[in-house]
N, C-alpha and C positions, 0 to 999 in steps of 0.2 A: 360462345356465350360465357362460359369459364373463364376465358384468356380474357374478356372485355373486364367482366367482374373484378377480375383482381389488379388490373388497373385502377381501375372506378377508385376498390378500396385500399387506396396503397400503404401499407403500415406506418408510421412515421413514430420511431420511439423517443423521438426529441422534446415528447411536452404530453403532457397526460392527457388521456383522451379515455373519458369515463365508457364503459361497454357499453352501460344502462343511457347516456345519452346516445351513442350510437342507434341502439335500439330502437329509441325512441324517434330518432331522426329517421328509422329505417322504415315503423308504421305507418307515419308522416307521407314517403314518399311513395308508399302502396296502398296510401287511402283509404285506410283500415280505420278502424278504433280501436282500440284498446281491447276494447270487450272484446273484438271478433277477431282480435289476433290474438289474444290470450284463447278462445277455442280452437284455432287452426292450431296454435301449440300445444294444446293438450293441456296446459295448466291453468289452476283457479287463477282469477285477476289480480287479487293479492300477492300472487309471487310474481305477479308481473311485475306491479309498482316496486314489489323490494328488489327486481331487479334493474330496474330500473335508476333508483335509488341509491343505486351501491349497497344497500344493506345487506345483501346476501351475493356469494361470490358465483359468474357463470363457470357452471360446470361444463364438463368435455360430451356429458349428455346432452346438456342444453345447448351447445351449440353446434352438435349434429342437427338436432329439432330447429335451428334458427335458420341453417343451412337448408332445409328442403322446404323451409316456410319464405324466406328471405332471397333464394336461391345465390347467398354470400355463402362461401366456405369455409367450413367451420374452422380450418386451419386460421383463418382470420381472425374468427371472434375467441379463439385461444391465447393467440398472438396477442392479442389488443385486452382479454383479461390477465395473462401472466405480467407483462408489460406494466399495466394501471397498478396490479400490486406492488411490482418491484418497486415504481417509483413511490408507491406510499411511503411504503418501509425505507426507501432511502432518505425521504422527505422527515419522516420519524426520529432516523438516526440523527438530522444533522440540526439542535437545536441550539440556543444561546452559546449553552457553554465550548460546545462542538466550534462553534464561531470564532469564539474568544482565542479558543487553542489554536485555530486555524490562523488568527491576524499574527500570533505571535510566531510562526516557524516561518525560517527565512524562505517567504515563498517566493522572493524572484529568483534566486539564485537556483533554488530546486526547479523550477521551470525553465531556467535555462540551459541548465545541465542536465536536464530529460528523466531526472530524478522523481518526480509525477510532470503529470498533464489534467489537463482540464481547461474548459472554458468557463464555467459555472463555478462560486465555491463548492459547492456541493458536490461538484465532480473532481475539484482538486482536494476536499478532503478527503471523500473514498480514496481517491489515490496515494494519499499520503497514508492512510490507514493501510492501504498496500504494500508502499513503499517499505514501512516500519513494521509490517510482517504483523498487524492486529489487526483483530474486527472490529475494535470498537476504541471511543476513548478512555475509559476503564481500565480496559488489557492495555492500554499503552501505556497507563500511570505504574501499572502491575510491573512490565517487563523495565519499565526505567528507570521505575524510581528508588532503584542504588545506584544507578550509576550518575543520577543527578542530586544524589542526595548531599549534602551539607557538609559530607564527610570527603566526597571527592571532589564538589566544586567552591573553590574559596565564593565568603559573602558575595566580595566586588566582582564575580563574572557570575551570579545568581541567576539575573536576567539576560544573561546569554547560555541558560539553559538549554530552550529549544533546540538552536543552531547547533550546540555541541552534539545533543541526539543527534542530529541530522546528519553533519560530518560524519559520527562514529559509526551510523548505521548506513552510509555509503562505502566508508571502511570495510563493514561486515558485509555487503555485497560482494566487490571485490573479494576479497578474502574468502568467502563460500564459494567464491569459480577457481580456485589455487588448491589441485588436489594432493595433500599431503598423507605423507607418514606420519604412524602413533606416534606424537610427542616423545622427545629422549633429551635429556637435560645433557648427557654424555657428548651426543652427537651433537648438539646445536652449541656446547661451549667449543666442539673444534671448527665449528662453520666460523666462529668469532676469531680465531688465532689468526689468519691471516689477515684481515683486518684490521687488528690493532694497533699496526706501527703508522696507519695513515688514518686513525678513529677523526681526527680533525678537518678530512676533506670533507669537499662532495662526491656522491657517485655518480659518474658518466651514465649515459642510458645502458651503454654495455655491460659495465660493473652490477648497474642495479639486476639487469636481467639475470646474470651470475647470483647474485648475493641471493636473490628470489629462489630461484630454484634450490642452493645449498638449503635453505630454510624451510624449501618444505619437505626436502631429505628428511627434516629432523622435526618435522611435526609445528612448522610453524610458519603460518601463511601472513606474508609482507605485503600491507597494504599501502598504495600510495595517491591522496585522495587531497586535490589542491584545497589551499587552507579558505576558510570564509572570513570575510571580516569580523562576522557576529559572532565568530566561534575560535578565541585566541590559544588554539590548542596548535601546539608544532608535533604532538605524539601523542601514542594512546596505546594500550595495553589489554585486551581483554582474549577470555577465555571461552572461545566457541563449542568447546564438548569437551569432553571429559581430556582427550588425546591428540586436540590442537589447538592453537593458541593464535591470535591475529596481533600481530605489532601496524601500526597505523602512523606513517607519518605523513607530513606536509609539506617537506619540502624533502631532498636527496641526502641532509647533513648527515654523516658516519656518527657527530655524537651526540644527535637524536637516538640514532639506532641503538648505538651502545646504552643508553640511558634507558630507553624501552625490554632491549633486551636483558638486561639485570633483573625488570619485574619481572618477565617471562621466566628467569631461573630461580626467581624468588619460587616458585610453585604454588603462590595462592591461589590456587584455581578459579574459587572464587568470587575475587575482588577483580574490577576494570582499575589501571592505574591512568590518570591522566594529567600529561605535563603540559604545563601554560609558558605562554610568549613571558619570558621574562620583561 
């Protein structure tokens, strides 16, 4: 009888499914009234209706009590009240403004580079709030807005804000799985000496794997993250902790690197520097 039940009611957390109408569909099919399932449950009719209602949340008591009145298992009606919340409070978080900021980040490109997912907006902005390491879009203005501020991005690529975040914070992906040594200005100007006399190539795949590892010898994780249209950045410069440092480029060029690397020994810990497509 168990195994049939939980067939019957099989959770589905793809679209909101109120408890209290459950309930109420569940009186319905045991021919009850209201009244007389509110005394099989033990509670006054009024907390029927607010639970019915949504106005008051089922508890892990009350759906033990629904369980031996209903004979559903209460595992279910927890399931189907945890669920009904989350999705309010997701539905909470994602309003106008949520929207706006959502239309403006280059969301094919992060979708096709698995950078989030979703089939919903609402499920591609949680994800993008994942993605960029916040819970909300507040903390996201908090955490970016020096690095988008006016100071690092000229006027004319304003509105390719977003995409720059985006870029910089796939950057910082990458670059948080490169586990390095405490930053050493010493040691990362001799990763550069040999180098130098070829600063004008590009780096073969093999070269770059070499150049990567010297660098995080010396406290500093080389990220390499194809360029976006919406984001005319070939470099990027920023400060992960106190004792490593991420250089970010877009394509293999040595005098990308060199150019990125000179911030890196500049020591401002922190300021992100960021060079644009001439």
């Amino acid at each position: 009888m168990i195994m049939r039940v939980k067939q019957i009611f099989k959770f589905d957390p793809d679209y909101v499914v109120s408890p209290g109408k459950t309930i109420e569909e569940n009186i319905a099919s045991l021919g009850m009234t209201k009244a007389n399932f509110a005394r099989r449950m033990g509670i006054p009719i009024g907390t029927l209706h607010r639970l019915i209602s949504s106005e008051i949340p089922l508890s892990v008591d009350f759906a033990l009590k629904l369980e031996y009145v209903t004979k559903v298992p209460s595992a279910f009606w927890n399931a189907l009240e945890a669920q009904y919340r989350t999705i309010l409070s997701r539905q909470t978080l994602f309003q106008a403004q949520e929207k706006k900021w959502l239309r403006k980040q280059p969301l094919k490109v992060m979708l096709e580079r698995g950078w989030i997912s979703g089939e919903t907006d609402i499920d591609r902005y949680l994800s993008a709030l994942s993605f960029y390491r916040v819970a909300s879009l507040s903390a996201w203005a908090n955490v970016w807005e020096n690095t988008l501020s006016k100071d690092c991005i000229p006027q004319k690529y304003q509105n390719h804000s977003p995409a720059i975040a985006a870029l910089i914070r796939a950057g910082e992906i990458e670059a948080e799985k490169i586990p390095c040594k405490p930053f050493s200005a010493k040691a990362f100007q001799n990763v550069l000496v040999p180098y130098r006399s070829i600063k004008k190539q590009k780096l073969s795949h093999r070269k770059l794997i070499a150049l990567r590892k010297s660098c995080a010898e010396a406290g500093v994780a080389l990220a390499c993250v194809r360029s976006l249209d919406e984001a005319p950045l070939n470099g990027a410069t920023r400060w992960l902790g106190k004792n490593k440092a991420m250089i970010l480029l877009t394509d293999t060029n040595l005098t990308a690197f060199f150019r990125e690397a000179g911030h890196v020994l500049s020591e401002r810990k922190k300021k992100s520097f960021l060079t644009y497509l001439s």
